[in-house]
C-alpha positions as CSV (number, residue, x, y, z in Angstrom):
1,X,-190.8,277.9,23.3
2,X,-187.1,278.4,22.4
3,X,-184.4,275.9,22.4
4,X,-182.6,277.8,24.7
5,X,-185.6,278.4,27.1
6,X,-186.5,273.9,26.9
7,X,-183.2,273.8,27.7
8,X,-183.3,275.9,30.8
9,X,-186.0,274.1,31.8
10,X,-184.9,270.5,31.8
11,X,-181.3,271.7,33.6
12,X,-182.3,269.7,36.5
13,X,-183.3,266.4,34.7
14,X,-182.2,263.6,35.1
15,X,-182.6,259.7,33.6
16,X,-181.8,256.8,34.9
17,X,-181.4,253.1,33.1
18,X,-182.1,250.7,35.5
19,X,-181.3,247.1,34.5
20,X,-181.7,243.9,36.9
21,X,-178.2,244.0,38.8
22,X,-174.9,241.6,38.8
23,X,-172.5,240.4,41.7
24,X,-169.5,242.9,42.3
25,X,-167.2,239.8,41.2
26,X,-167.1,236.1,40.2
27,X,-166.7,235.1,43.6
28,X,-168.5,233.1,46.0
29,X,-169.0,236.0,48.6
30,X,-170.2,238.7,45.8
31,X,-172.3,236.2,44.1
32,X,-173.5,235.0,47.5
33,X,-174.5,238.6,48.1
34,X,-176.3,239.1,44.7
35,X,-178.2,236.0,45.4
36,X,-179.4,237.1,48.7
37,X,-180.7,239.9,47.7
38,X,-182.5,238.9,44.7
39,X,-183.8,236.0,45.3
40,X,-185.2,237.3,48.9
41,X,-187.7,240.1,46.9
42,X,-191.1,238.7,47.3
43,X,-191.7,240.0,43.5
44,X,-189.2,237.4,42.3
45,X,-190.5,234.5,44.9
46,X,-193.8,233.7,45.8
47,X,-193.4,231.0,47.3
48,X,-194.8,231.0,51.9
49,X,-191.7,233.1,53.3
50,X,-191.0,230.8,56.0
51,X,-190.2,227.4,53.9
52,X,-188.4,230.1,51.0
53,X,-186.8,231.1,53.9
54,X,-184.8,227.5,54.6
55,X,-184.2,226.7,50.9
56,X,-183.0,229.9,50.1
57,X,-180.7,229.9,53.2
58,X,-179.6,226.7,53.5
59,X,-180.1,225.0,50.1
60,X,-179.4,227.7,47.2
61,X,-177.2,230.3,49.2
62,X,-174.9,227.2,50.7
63,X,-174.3,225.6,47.3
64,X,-175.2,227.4,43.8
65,X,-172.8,230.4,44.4
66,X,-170.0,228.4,44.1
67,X,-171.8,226.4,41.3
68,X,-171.8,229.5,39.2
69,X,-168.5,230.6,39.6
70,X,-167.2,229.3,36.6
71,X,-170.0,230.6,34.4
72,X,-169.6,234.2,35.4
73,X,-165.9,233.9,35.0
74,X,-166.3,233.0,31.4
75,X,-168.2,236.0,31.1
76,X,-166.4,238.1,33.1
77,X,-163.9,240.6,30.6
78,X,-161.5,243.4,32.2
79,X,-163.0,243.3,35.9
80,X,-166.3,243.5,35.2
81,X,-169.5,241.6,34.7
82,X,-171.0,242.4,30.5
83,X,-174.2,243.8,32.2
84,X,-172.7,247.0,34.1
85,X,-170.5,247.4,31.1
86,X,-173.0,247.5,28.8
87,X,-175.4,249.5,30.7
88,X,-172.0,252.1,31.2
89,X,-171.7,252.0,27.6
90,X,-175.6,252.7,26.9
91,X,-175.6,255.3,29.3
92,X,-172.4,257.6,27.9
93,X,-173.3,256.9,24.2
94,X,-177.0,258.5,25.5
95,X,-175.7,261.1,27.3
96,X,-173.4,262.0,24.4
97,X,-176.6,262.6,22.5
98,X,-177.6,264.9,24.7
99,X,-174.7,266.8,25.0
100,X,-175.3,267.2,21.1
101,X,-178.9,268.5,21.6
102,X,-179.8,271.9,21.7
103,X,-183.0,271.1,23.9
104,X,-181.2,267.7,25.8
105,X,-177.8,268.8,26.7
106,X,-178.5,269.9,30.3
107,X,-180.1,266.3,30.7
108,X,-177.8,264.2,33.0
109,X,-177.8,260.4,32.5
110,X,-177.1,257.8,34.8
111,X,-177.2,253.9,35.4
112,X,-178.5,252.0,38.5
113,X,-179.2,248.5,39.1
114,X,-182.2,246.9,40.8
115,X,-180.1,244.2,43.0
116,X,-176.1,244.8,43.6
117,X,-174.6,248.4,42.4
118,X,-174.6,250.8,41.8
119,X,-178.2,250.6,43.7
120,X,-180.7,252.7,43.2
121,X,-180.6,254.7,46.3
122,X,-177.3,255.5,46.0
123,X,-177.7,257.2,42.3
124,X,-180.8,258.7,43.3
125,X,-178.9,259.9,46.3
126,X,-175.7,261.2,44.2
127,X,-178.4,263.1,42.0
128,X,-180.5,264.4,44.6
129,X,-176.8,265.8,45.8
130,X,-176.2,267.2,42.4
131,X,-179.1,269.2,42.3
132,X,-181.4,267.3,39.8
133,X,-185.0,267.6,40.9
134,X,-186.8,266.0,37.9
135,X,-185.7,262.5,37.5
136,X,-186.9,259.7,34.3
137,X,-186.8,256.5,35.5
138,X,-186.4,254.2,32.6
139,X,-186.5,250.2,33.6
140,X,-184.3,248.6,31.0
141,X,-187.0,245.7,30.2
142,X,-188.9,245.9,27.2
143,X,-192.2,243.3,28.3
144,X,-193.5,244.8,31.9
145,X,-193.4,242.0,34.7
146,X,-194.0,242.3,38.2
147,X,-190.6,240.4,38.9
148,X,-188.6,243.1,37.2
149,X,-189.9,246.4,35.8
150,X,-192.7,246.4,39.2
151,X,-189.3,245.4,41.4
152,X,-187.7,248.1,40.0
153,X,-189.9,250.5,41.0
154,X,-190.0,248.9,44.4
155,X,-186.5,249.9,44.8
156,X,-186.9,253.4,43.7
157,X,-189.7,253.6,46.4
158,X,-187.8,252.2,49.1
159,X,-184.8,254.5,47.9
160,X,-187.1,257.8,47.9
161,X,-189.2,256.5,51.5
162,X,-185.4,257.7,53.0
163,X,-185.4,261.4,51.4
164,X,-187.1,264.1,53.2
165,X,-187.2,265.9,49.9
166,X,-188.2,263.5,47.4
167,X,-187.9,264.6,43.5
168,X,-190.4,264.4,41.0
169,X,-190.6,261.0,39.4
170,X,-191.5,259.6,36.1
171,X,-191.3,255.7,35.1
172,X,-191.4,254.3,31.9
173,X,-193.2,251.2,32.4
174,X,-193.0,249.0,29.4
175,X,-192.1,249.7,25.9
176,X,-192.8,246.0,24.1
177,X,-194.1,247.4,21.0
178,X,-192.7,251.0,21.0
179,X,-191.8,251.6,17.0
180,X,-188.3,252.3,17.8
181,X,-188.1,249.1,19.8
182,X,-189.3,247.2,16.5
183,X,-187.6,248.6,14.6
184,X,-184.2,248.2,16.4
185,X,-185.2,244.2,16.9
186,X,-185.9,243.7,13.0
187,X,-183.0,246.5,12.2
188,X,-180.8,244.0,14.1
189,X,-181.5,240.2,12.6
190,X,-181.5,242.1,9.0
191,X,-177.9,243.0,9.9
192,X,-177.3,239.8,11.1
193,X,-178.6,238.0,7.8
194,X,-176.6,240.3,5.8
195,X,-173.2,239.4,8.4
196,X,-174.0,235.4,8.4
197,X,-176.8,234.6,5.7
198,X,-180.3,234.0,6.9
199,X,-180.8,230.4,8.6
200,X,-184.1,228.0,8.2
201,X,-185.7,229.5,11.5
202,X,-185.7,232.5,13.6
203,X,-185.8,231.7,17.3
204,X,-187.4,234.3,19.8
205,X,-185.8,233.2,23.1
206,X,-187.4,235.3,26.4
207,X,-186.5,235.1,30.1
208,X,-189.5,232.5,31.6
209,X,-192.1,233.1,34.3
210,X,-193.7,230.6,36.6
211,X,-197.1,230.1,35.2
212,X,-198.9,230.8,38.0
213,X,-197.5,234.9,38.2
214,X,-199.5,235.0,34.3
215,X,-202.3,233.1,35.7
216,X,-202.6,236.2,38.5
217,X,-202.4,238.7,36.1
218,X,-199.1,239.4,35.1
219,X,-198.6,240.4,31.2
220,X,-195.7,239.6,30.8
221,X,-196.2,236.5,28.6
222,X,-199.0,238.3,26.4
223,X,-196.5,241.1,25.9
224,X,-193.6,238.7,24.4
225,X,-196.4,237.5,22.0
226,X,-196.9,240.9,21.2
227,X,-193.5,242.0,20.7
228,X,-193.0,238.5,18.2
229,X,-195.5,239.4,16.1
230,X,-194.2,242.8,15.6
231,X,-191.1,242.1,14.3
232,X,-191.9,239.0,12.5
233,X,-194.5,240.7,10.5
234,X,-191.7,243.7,9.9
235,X,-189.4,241.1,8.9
236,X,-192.1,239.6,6.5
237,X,-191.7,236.2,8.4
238,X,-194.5,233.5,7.8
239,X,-195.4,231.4,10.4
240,X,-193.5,228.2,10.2
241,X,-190.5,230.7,10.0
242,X,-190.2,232.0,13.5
243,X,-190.9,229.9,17.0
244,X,-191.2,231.5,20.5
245,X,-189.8,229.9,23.6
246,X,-189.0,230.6,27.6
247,X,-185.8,229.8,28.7
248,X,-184.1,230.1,32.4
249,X,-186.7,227.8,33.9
250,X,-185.3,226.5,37.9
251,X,-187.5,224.4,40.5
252,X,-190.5,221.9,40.1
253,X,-193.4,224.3,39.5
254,X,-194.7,224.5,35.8
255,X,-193.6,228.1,33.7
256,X,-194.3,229.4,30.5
257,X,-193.8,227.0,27.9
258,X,-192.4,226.0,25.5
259,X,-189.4,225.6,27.0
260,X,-186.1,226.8,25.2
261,X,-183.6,223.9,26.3
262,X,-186.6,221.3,25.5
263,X,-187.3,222.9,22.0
264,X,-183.6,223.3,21.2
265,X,-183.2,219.3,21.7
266,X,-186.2,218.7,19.8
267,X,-185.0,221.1,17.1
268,X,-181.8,218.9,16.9
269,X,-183.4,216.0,16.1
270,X,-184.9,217.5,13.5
271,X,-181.8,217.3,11.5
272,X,-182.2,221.4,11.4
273,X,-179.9,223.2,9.7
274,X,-179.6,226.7,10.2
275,X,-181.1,228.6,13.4
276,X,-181.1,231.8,14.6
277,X,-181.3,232.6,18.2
278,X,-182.0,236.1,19.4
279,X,-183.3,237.7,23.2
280,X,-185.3,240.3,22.8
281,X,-186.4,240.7,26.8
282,X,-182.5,241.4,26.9
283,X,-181.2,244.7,27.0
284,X,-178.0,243.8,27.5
285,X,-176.0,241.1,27.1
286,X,-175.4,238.5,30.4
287,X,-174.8,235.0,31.8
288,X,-178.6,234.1,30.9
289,X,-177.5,235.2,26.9
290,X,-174.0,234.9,26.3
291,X,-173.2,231.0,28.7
292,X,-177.2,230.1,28.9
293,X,-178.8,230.8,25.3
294,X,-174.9,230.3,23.3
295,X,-173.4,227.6,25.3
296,X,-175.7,225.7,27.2
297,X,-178.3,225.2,24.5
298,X,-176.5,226.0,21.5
299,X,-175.0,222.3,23.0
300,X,-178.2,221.3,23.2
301,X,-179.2,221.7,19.6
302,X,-176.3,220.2,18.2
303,X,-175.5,217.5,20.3
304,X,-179.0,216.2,19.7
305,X,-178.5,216.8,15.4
306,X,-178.7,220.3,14.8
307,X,-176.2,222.7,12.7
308,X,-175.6,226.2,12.0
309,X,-176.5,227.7,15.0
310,X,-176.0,231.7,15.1
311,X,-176.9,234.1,18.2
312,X,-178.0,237.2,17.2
313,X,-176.6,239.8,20.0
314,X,-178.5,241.8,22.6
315,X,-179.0,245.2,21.2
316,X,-176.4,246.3,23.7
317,X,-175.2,250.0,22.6
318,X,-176.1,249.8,19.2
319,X,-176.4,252.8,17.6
320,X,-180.5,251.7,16.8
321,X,-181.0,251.5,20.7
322,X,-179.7,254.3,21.9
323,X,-182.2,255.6,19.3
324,X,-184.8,254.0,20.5
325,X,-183.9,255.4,24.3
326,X,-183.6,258.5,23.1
327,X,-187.1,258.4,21.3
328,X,-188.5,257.2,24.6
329,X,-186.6,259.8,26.8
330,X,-188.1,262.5,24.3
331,X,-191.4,261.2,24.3
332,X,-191.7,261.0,28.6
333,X,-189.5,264.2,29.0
């Protein structure tokens, strides 16, 4: 088959990067909104939907929007929130990649969010209106979990249950030890070492889970193990070099441990000197990286001894991402 005659047939195609979602603004109302949405998607919350019902209602909704104002307008740059900027950035850095393909450049590229905007249904609505029959659906999380890449893909089937004419579908479901994804993680703390030096011990830092979602079945926790060893064995790391940790832990019930915040503390009073810190469940840079994981427990670590403590960025819209995207886009196209 020709270039020209791939290219033909992929004119319809479209992909869409889906990451978790943001509120519209730093504001009690928008982040009330976010909150509300999220939090009320029975793949995030287990908990009986009666009882979830009056804490989320009248406990978290009345009280922790206005609580997180002031960490969302620390992060908040030019009018918008890092995620939806990033995701904007990986999405016409991709598509320019395409444009430069001989097979890719009919491929349209667009980015939707799970919670907030732009939603799911309304991109798969603008493309449907476009034209674009074939759609890739690429979930934006590297280690599959029912409480986001499954979520995700709840969204997109409530968003397609509306269309009379529903396009054909393809989802990318997980991608924790994809090459290029390696590759772009160890790719990204040797350019970090070569920036800032190389520190004592290389922190693995993942979004946690309540213990009980692994316990009925979820990977998600065997997948970030995965994903560790990967990279610390392409960064030749020995053991005592590298430590794993869940951060982002809320309520009484027990999640995956260890916990960040408690191993940060415990790092400090070690007297440890030199850390680095990297995400790699994070596509993108957001509150739970940039005020959780570099404030909050970078504070943490040094308050209770620690020094030197370097984060090593998301891989945002480096050029070794939108590789990796592109690889997968190839690969499922």
């Amino acid at each position: 088959m020709t270039d020209h005659s791939i290219a033909d047939k992929l004119s319809n195609t479209a992909v869409i990067l889906v990451n978790l979602g943001t509120p519209d603004e730093p504001s009690t109302p928008a982040i009330r909104r976010y909150l509300k949405e999220f939090l009320s998607d029975r793949r995030v919350i287990e908990a009986p939907k009666l009882i979830w019902w009056f804490v989320l209602n009248l406990v978290i909704l009345r009280f922790r929007p206005a609580k997180l104002i002031v960490n969302y307008k620390k992060i908040w740059q030019n009018g918008e929130s890092p995620i939806r900027r990033i995701t904007d950035q990986q999405v016409n850095k991709l598509q320019t990649r395409f444009n430069r393909s001989p097979d890719l450049n009919k491929v349209k590229v667009a980015a939707a969010m799970t919670y907030g905007n732009p939603s799911l249904k309304n991109v798969l609505k603008q493309l449907q209106d476009e034209d674009y029959e074939n759609i890739l659906v690429l979930p934006l999380f590297p280690q599959y979990s029912a409480t986001t890449t499954a979520a995700a893909w709840d969204a997109l089937s409530r968003a397609t249950s509306e269309m009379r004419n529903i396009p054909q579908i393809r989802f990318i479901k997980r991608y924790h030890k994809h090459p290029s994804y390696i590759e772009a993680l160890a790719t990204s703390v040797r350019k970090h070492w070569k920036e800032t030096g190389r520190q004592a011990k290389l922190f693995f830092s993942f979004h946690g889970l309540p213990k009980a979602y692994v316990e009925k079945g979820d990977p998600y926790a065997d997948e970030c193990v995965e994903t560790v060893e990967l990279v610390t064995k392409a960064l030749n790391l020995s053991n005592e070099q590298w430590a794993l940790c869940y951060q982002s832990r809320v309520g009484v019930a027990e999640w995956l441990q260890p916990y960040t915040d408690e191993t940060m503390k415990e790092l400090g009073k070690q007297k440890l000197k030199g850390l680095d810190v990297i995400c790699p469940g994070f596509s993108a840079d957001c509150l739970e990286t940039i005020e959780e994981i570099d404030e909050e427990n970078r504070d943490y670590f040094e308050q209770a001894g620690g020094s030197d403590f370097h984060y090593i960025p998301a891989l945002n819209d480096q050029d070794i991402h939108i590789d990796m995207m592109e690889a997968l886009v190839k690969e499922h196209l």
